[in-house]
Structure formats: C-alpha cells, structure tokens
N, C-alpha and C positions, 0 to 999 in steps of 0.2 A: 818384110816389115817396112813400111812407107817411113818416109823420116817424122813425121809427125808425131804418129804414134810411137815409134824409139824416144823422142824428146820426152812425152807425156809420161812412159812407165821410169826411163831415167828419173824422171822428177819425182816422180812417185817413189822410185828405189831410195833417193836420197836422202827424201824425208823418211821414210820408215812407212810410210800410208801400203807400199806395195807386198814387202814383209810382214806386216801385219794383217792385213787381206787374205795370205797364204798360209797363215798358221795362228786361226783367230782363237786357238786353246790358250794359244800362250799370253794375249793380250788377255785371255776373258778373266775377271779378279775372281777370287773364291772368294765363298760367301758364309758368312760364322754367324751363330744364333746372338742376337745384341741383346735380348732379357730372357734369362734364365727364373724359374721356379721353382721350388720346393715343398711340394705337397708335405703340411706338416706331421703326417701319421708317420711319415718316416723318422722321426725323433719325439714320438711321443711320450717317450721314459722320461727322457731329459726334459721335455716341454712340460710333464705334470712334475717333476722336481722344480725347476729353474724355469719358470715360462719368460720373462727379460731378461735373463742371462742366455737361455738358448735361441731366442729371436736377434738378440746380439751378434751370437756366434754367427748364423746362420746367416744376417748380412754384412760379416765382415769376410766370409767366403767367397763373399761377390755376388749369392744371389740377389735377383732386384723384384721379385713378387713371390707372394706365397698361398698355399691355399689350407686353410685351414677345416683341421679334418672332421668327418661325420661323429666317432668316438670322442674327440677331445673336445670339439667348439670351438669357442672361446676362453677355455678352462676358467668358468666363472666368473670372470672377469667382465666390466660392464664395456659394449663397444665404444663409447667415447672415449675412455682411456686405452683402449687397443689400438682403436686407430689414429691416436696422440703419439705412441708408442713409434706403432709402425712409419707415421710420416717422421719425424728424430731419427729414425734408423735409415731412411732412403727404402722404405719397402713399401710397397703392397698389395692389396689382395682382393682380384677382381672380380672373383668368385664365393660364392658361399657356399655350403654343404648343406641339404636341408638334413635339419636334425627332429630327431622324434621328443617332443615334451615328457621328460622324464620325470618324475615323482620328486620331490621335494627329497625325500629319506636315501635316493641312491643317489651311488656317486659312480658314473657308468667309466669315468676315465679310471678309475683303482680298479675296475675290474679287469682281468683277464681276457685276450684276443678272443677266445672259444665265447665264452659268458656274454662277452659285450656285444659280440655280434647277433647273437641269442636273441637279446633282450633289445637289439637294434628292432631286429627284423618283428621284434612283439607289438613292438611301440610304432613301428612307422609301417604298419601294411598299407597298402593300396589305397583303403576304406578311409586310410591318418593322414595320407598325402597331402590333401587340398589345407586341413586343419594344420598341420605340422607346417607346411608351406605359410599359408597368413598368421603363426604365429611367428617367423621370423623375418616377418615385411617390417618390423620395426628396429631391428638389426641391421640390414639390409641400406636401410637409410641411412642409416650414421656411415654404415661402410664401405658404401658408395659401391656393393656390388653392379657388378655388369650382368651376374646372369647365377639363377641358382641352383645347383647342381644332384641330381637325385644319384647316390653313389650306388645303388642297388634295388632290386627287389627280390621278393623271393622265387626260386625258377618254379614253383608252383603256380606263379602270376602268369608261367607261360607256357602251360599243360597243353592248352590246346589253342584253335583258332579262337573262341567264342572268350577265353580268356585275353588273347592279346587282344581284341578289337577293344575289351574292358579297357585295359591297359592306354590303350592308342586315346578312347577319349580322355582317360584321367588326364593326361599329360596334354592334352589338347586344353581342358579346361587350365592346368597349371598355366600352362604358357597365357593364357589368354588373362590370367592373374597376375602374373609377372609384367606382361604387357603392357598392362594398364598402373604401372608400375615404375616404366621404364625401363626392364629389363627382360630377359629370355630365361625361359626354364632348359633345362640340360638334364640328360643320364649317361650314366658312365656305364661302359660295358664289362660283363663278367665272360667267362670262356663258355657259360651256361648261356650264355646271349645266343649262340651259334648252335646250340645241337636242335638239329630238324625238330617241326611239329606238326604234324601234316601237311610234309613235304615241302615245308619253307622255312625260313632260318628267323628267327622272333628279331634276330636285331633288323633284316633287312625288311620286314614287317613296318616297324618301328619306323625305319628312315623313310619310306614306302607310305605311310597315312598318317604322318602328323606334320602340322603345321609347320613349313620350313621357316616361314616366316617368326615364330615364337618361341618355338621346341626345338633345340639347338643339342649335340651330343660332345660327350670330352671320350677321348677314343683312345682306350690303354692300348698300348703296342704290347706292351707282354701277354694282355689276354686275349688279345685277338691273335697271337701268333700262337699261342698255347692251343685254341684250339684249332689249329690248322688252316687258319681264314691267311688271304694274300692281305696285309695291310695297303699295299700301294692299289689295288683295285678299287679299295673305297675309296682312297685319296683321288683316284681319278673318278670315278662316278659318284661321290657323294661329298666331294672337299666339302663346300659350300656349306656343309651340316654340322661341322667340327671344330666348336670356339675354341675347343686344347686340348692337349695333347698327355697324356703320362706317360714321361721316359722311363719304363722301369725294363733295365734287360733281364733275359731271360739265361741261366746257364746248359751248361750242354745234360745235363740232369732233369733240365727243365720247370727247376726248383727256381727262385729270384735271387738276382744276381746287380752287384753293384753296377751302374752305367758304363759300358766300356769292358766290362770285363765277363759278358757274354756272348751269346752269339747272335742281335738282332744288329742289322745294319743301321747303324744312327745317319752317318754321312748320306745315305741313298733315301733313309725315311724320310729324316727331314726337311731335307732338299725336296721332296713330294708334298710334305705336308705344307711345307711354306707356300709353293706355287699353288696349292692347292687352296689355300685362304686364313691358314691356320695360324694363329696370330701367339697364343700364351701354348706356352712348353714347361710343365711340371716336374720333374724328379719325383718320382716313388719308389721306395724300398718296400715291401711287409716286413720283411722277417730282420733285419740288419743285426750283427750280431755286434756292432760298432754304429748303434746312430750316428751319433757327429763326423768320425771318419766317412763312414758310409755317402752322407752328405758330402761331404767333401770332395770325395774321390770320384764322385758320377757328376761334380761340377767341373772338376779341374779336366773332366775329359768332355765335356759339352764346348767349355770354354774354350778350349785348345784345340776343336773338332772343325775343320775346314770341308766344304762341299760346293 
C-alpha cells in the first residue's frame, strides 16, 4: 500500500465514511409505515351504535385515514357533516366504496353479514355499476375522494372469457367517469378473483385490459394469500396498478386474524408494496370478535412494525 492511499483510508477510518462503506446495513434506517388506515367494516357494530364516538375512538388510536365501507356508507349521515367530522378528528378518507342505491324502506346496515351481502350483490350487479357509480359523484365531491372503490362482484361476472371482457369494458367505462371527475375507479380482490377460467386467472385478465391510466385496484393480502397467489409477484409486475392496500392477516386455520397475529409477512410485504408505488394501507377485520380491540391491536403492531 503506497503512502497515499494509507493517508486517504486513515482519514476515511477516522471519520467513520470507511466503516460505514463496510457495513452499509448498519447505517441503512428502517423504514415504518407514517399513515396508517382503518377500513371501517371492521367496527361496523360500534359505527352503526356510536358512528362520532367510534370515529373518535378510532383516531385517538392513532390511525390518520379511513375508508368507509360498502354495507355501512356513510350511515345516513349527509357528507358535509362527515367530512366536518373527520377534518376535527385529523382523519381522512381518500377513497369511496361504490354503494348500490338502496330502497328508501331498508336499512342494509341492521342487517346481518350473510343478508346484506345478498342484497349487496342484488342491488349493484354489473348492469348497476355505471348508475350506482354517477349516483355517488355527488358524495365524492364534498369528500374529496381520490378514487372509487368497487369492493366486489359476483364470481358469476367471471364464468368465462366473453364475461370478463364484459367486465374489463364496464370498468373501462367507470374509469373514464371517474376520470372526468378527477379521480380513478378501483376493485378490490376476492380469493374468487384467482380461480382459473379458461386457463387464465380473472384478476390478471383485469390488470391485463384495463385502462392503467383510470382503473386502479386496492389489493387484499389476506385474499390473495388465501388463494394461493405470491403477493410480492404482483407487487413487482403490477405495483403501478395498486392505490392500497388491505392489511388483513390471515391465521394458521386460514380463518381472519387480527394484524400481527397471523401468518402473513407485513415487514417483507410492505416493504414491497411501498417500493412498488403503494401509497394508502388499510386495516381490515371481517369477522372481529372485539371491533375496537381488534382495531387497536392490528395498529399498535403496524405502528411498532420496522422494515
């Protein structure tokens, strides 16, 4: 070694610049999710008792966005005073749920998980999208969505090829409504997303022939894990298509499971979905047998989760 270069790594040693070059894990900071959400069907008991006392709850937990769900809405409430609400609270909510125009005489939030998804899937087929969509462009406005979210359809919309192509333009037309709008239409995946149909899988159909530019998807980790799909394969071939994310784990039963206290990797997903473009991260429960706990307990481990 010439004297030069000994002077140059000394200086380099002394400062720290040469030990940190040698073991750049140890400089590199971990990196924590900074806004967390709270899909609201996971406290929908307590939201149709107490809807300002459980949005309270909900941002003194520390989440800072929420998404309010397809069964409950806005539980009747007019959006200028929700979104009054939610700014007072430090919350909110950049998504919509499109909802099916229900009948004056129901009240689809009293009903029953089994009943109300029934009577979802009566009211919002395929044929209701585009109508059920421009009836909540007036919502949408006050609540300054980013983008509106179709949470299902029925897997008979995905029988065969000549039905998703159906499908591919509805949602083509949606987007191009939202669009003009100022926002993006979105669907959420079910584990029915993923079972073959003539030899190809309806959700990668989907990412595949619609407009990336206006038709945007929010991508459940529990159902896409449920049914057998690699989540991190889409995050690398599809980030770009993924406005958010629903944290719901899964347990070893395969049944749903409070965050953290399954078996889906948060630390390595998220860390994929971030690099990948993925900006809002949701909490979802179905089944909670503790809403507010529930909540609680899939924040406090979001919040505390380093990658």
């Amino acid at each position: 070694m010439n004297r030069r270069r000994f002077l140059t790594q000394a200086a380099a040693l002394g400062s720290g610049l040469y030990v940190s070059s040698l073991l750049p894990a140890i400089a590199a900071p971990q990196r924590r999710l900074e806004v967390i959400g709270l899909q609201l069907y996971t406290v929908h008991g307590p939201m149709s008792e107490d809807f300002e006392g459980t949005l309270r709850a909900v941002a003194d937990m520390g989440y800072r966005e929420v998404e309010f769900s397809t069964v409950g809405g806005l539980y009747g409430r007019e959006p200028h005073a929700v979104q009054g609400q939610l700014k007072q609270l430090g919350l909110r909510a950049p998504f919509g749920r499109l909802r099916p125009q229900i009948p004056d005489n129901v009240d689809i939030a009293s009903l029953p998980r089994d009943e109300a998804i029934k009577l979802f899937f009566q009211l919002s087929g395929t044929d209701r999208i585009l109508d059920n969509l421009r009836a909540m462009l007036p919502e949408a406005a006050v609540m300054g969505y980013e983008s509106i979210v179709l949470s299902a359809v029925s897997p008979a919309d995905m029988k065969d090829r000549a039905a998703l192509a159906r499908l591919v333009d509805i949602f083509n037309e949606a987007g191009a409504l939202c669009a003009s709008h100022g926002m993006t239409f979105a669907y959420h995946n079910h584990d029915f997303d993923f079972t073959p149909v003539d030899g190809m899988l309806p959700f990668d159909y989907l990412l595949t022939n619609t407009d990336p530019d206006s038709v945007q998807f929010q991508f459940d980790l529990y159902w896409v894990s449920k049914a057998g799909q690699d989540p991190l394969r889409y995050f690398r071939d599809h980030g770009k298509r993924f406005n958010s994310c629903h944290m719901k784990d899964m347990a070893v039963d395969g049944t749903f499971a409070d965050v953290g206290a399954g078996t889906l990797n948060f630390p390595v997903l998220t860390a994929a979905a971030l690099d990948a473009g993925v900006r809002h991260f949701f909490v979802e429960h179905d089944a909670p047998q503790q809403p507010l706990a529930s909540a609680e307990s899939s924040y406090a481990f979001l919040a505390s989760m380093t990658f």
